[in-house]
C-alpha positions as CSV (number, residue, x, y, z in Angstrom):
1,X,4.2,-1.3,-17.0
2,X,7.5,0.1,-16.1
3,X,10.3,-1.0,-13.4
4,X,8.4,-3.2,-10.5
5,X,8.2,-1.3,-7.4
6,X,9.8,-2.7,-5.0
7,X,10.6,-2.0,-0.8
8,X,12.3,-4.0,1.6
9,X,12.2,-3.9,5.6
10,X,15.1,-5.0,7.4
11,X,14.4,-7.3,10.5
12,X,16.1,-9.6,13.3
13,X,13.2,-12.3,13.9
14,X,13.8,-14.6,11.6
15,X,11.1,-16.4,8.6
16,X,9.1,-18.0,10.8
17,X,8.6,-15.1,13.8
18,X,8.2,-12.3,10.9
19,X,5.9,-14.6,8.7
20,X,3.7,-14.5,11.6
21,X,3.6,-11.4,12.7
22,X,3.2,-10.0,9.2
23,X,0.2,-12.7,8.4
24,X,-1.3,-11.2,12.1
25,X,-0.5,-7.6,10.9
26,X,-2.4,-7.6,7.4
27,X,-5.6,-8.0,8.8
28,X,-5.0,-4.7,10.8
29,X,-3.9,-2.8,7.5
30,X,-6.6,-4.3,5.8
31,X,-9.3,-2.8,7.5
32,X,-7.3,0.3,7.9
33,X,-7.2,1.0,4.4
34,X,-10.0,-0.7,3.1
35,X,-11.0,2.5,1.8
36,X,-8.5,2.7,-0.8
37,X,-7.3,-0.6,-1.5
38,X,-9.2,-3.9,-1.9
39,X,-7.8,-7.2,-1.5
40,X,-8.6,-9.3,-4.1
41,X,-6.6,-12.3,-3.4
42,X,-4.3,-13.6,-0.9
43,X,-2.1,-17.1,-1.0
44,X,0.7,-17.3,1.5
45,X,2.8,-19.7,0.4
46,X,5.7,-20.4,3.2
47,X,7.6,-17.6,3.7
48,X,5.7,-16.1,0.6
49,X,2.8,-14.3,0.0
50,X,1.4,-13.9,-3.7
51,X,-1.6,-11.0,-3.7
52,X,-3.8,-8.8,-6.3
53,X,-4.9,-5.3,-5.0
54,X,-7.5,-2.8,-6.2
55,X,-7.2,0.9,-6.4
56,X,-7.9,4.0,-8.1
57,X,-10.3,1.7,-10.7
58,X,-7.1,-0.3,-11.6
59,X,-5.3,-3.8,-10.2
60,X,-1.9,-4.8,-9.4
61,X,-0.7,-7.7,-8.2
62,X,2.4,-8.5,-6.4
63,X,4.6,-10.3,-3.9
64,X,6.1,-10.5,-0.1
65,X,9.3,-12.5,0.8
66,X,10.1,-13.1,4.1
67,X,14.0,-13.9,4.2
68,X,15.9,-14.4,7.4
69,X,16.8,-10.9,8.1
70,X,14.5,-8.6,5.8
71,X,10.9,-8.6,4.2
72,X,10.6,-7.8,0.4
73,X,8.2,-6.2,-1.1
74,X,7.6,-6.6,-5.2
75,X,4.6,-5.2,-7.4
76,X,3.9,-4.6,-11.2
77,X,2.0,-1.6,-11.0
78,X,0.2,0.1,-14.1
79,X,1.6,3.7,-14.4
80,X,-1.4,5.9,-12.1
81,X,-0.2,3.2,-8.9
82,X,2.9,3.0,-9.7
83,X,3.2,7.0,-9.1
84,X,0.9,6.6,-5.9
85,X,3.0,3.4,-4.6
86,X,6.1,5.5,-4.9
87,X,5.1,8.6,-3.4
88,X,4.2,6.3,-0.5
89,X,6.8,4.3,-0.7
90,X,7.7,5.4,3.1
91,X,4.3,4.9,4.3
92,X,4.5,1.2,2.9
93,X,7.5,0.7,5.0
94,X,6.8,2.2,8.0
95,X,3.7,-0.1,8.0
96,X,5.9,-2.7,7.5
97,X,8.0,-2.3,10.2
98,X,4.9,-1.3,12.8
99,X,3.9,-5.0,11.5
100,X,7.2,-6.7,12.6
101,X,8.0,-4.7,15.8
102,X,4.3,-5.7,17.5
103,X,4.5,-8.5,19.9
């Protein structure tokens, strides 16, 4: 595994108001793109959520930091994700921030 991938989404809503939208938001993503990625686990911890993913035959696992003004995104990917994660780096983020604008 090479450099962690990482992504970060700037917000104004604070840990607790982006926390919760982003724990209501993952369940929308999640069936989304159930057809390429599978959960396998999912502890939030706080502000922090600790997960392992399934794709393409392979896992990852990775974290998401809510701070007070931006969400950050950390994975350590094996190489075939890590060149799908970063070709869809703007697609993670977008996501992201559709997560943290909804009401």
């Amino acid at each position: 595994m090479g450099q962690p991938f990482t992504a970060s989404i700037p917000h104004r809503l604070g840990k607790a108001e982006a926390t919760r939208r982003l724990q209501a938001g993952l369940t929308g993503v999640r069936d989304r793109f159930s057809r390429h990625i599978s959960i396998l686990e999912e502890t939030w911890t706080g502000e922090q959520l600790d997960f392992r993913i399934a794709a393409l035959g392979q896992t990852a696992s990775g974290k998401l930091q809510v701070a007070d003004d931006a969400v950050h995104l950390s994975m350590e990917l094996p190489f075939m994700l890590d060149l799908v994660a970063r070709k869809a780096k703007d697609l993670i983020q977008k996501q992201g921030r559709l997560m943290l604008e909804k009401k």
